[in-house]
matplotlib code that plots the C-alpha trace (Angstrom):
import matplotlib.pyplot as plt

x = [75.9, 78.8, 80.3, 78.2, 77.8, 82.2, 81.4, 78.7, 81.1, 83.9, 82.5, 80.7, 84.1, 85.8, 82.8, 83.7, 87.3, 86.8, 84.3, 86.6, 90.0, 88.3, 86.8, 90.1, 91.8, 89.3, 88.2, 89.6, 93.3, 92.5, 91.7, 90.6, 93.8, 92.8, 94.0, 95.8, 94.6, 99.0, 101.1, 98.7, 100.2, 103.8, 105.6, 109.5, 110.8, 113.4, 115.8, 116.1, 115.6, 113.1, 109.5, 107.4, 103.3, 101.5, 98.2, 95.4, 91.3, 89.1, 91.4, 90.8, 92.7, 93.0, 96.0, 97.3, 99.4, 99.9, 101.9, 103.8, 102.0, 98.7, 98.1, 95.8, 94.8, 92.4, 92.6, 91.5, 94.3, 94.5, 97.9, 98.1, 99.9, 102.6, 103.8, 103.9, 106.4, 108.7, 108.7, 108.6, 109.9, 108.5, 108.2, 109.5, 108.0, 104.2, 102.2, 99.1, 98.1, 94.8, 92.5, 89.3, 86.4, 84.8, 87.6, 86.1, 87.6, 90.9, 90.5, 93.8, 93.0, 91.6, 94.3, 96.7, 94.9, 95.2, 99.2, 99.7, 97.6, 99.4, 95.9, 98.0, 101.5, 103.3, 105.4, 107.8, 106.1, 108.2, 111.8, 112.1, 109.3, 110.6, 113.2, 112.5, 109.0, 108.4, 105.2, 104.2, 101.7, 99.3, 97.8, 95.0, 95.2, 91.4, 93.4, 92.2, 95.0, 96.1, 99.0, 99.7, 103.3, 105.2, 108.3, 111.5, 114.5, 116.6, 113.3, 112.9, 115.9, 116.7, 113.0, 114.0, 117.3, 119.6, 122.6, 121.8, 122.8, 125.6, 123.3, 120.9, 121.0, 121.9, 118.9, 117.8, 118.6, 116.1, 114.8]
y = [79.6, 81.7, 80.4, 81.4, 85.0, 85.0, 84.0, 86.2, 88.9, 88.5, 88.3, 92.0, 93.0, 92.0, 92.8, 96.6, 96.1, 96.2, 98.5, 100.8, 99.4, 99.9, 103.6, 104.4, 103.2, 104.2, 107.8, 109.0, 110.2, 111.9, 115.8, 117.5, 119.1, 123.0, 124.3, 127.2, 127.7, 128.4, 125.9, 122.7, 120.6, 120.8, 118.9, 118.6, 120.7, 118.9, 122.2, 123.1, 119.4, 121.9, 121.1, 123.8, 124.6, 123.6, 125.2, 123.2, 123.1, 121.2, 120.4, 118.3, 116.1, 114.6, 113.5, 112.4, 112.6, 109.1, 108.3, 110.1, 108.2, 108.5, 111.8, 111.6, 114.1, 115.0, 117.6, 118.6, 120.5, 122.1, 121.2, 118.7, 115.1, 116.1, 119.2, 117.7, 115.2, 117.8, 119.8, 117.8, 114.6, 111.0, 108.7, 105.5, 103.5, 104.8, 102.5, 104.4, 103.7, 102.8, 105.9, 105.2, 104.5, 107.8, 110.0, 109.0, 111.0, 109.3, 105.2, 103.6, 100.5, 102.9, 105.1, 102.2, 100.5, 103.8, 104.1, 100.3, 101.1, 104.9, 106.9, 108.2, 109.5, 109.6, 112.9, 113.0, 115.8, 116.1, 113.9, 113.3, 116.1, 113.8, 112.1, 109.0, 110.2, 111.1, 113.2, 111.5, 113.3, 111.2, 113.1, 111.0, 112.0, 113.7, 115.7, 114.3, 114.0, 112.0, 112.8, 110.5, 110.1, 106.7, 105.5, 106.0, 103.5, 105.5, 105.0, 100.9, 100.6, 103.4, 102.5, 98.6, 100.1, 99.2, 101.9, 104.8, 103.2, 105.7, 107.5, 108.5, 111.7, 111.8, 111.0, 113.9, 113.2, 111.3, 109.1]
z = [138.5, 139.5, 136.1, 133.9, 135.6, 135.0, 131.5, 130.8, 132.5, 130.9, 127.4, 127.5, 128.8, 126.0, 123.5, 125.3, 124.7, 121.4, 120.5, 122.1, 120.3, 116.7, 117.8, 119.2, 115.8, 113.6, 115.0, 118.4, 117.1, 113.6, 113.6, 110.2, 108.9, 108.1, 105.1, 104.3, 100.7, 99.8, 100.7, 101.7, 98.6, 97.5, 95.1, 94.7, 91.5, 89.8, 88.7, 92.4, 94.9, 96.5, 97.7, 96.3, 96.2, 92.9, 92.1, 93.9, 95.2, 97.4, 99.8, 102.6, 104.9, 108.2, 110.3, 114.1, 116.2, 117.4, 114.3, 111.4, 108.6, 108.9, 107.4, 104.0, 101.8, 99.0, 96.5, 92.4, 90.2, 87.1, 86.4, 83.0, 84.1, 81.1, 82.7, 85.9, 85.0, 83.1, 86.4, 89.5, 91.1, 89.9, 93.2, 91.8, 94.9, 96.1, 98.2, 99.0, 102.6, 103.6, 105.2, 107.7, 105.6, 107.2, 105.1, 101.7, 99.4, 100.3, 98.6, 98.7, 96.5, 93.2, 94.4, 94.1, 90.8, 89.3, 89.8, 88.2, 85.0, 84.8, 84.9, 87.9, 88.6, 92.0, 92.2, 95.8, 97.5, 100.2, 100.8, 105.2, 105.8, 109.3, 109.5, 107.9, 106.2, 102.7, 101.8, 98.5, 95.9, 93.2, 90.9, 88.4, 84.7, 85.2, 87.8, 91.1, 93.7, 96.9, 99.4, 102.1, 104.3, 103.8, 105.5, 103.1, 103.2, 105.5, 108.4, 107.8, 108.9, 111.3, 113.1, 112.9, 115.3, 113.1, 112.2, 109.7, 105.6, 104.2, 102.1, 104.3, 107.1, 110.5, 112.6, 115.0, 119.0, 120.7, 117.4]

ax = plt.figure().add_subplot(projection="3d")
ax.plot(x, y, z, "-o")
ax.set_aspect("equal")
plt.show()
């Protein structure tokens, strides 16, 4: 008897384990990001190597801070695709991460689909906005875009603990 009362035990324990690891994951750490309606979405110019605000609407996005790359946002511009490219930075190397399925506006596999068949662009929004961190910018061709953080080739290997490549900046103290 005192077996099954153990087993019984232990398996609502762990059915509680993990009702509490996927709410913890999926909900607990992200806070609504509260726009500023100026500078919310930037995109690198390529005359100056400087991250700079582009004309946007409907923005909305969510971040935490238990981890550097798990901010997403959502936004509509008027900007054309072609001007885009003559005036801001093309990220060669997007990988849309995925959102929780409660941010919808955010969907990292059309998101991702949409990059491959070039209905969307990936501009660098902003190069280390931390050490290690690039804020990257997709804009769709019927002007719907998507900013998420992804880890640059200077933080795979700095994070990993190996020694800072050449051409990448000093880490700040205490990284």
């Amino acid at each position: 008897m005192s077996g099954k009362l153990f087993g019984g035990a232990l398996l609502v324990l762990s059915i509680v384990a993990g009702i509490a690891m996927y709410y913890l994951q999926v909900y607990a750490y992200y806070d609504e990001v509260q726009a500023n309606g100026t500078d919310d979405v930037v995109m690198t110019v390529l005359a100056s190597g400087q991250a700079e605000p582009i004309l946007y609407e409907d923005y909305q996005a969510i971040d935490s801070d238990s981890s550097p790359i798990r901010y997403r946002a959502c936004f509509t511009t008027t900007m054309s695709q072609a001007m885009m490219t003559e005036t801001y930075e093309i990220f060669d190397r997007p990988e849309p991460l995925v959102a929780p399925s409660w941010f919808d506006c955010f969907d990292a596999k059309e998101v991702g689909a949409a990059l491959e068949n070039g209905k969307a662009l990936a501009f660098m929004g902003q190069e280390n906005y931390q050490y290690g961190i690039d804020r990257v910018v997709a804009v769709m061709d019927d002007g719907r875009g998507y900013v998420w953080h992804q880890i640059n080739h200077c933080g795979e290997v700095v994070f990993d603990g190996k020694p800072t490549p050449a051409d990448c900046p000093t880490p700040p103290e205490g990284d």
